[in-house]
N, C-alpha and C positions, 0 to 999 in steps of 0.2 A: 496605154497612151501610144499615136504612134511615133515612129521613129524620127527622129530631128534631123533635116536639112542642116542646118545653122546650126551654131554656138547656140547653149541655153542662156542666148541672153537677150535682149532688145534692141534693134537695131534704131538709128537715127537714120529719119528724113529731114536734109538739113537742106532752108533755100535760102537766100540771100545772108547767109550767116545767124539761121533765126530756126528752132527746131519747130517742125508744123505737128510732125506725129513719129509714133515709133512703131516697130512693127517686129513681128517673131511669127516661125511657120513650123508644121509639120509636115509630113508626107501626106497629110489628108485638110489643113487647115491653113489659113494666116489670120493672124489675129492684128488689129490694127489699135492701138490707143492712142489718143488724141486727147490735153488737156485745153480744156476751153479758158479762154482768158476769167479773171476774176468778174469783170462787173455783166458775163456773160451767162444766164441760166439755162437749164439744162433743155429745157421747152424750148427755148429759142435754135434749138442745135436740129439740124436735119442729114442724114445715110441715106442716098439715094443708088442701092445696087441691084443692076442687070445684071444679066448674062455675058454681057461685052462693056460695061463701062460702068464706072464709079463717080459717083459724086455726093461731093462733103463740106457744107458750109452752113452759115448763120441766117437763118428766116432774114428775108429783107434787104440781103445784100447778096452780091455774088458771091456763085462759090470758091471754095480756095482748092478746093480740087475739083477736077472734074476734066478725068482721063479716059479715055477708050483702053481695054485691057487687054494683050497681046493673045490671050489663051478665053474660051469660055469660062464662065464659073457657075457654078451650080448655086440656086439662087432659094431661099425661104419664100414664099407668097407669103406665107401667115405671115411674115412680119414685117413692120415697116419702119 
């Protein structure tokens, strides 16, 4: 595994006093988790990642992130 940036722990993304997602990284990774509200199914959930910008929200509504990313990131094609 590689080596840890951060604490081995989760970090909070916290905005208007409401957690959206948490996040934890390595020197080769960041790994993002996000709990969907209850009356929200998992089909309904859309990961839209580039090479320069992220976006994450609910089919049918805007999304709730949807940032340009300071550094490139290397990106899966196979998956969506």
């Amino acid at each position: 595994m590689a080596e840890k940036l951060a604490p081995e722990k989760r970090h909070n993304f916290v905005h208007n006093g409401q957690k959206v997602f948490e996040w934890d990284q390595t020197l080769e990774e960041v790994n993002i988790y996000i709990s969907l509200p209850p009356n929200v199914h998992c089909k309904q959930f859309y990961c839209k990642i580039q090479s320069k910008h992220v976006e994450v929200g609910i089919k049918g509504n805007p999304p709730y992130l949807n940032h340009d990313l300071t550094c490139p990131v290397k990106t899966d094609k196979g998956q969506t």
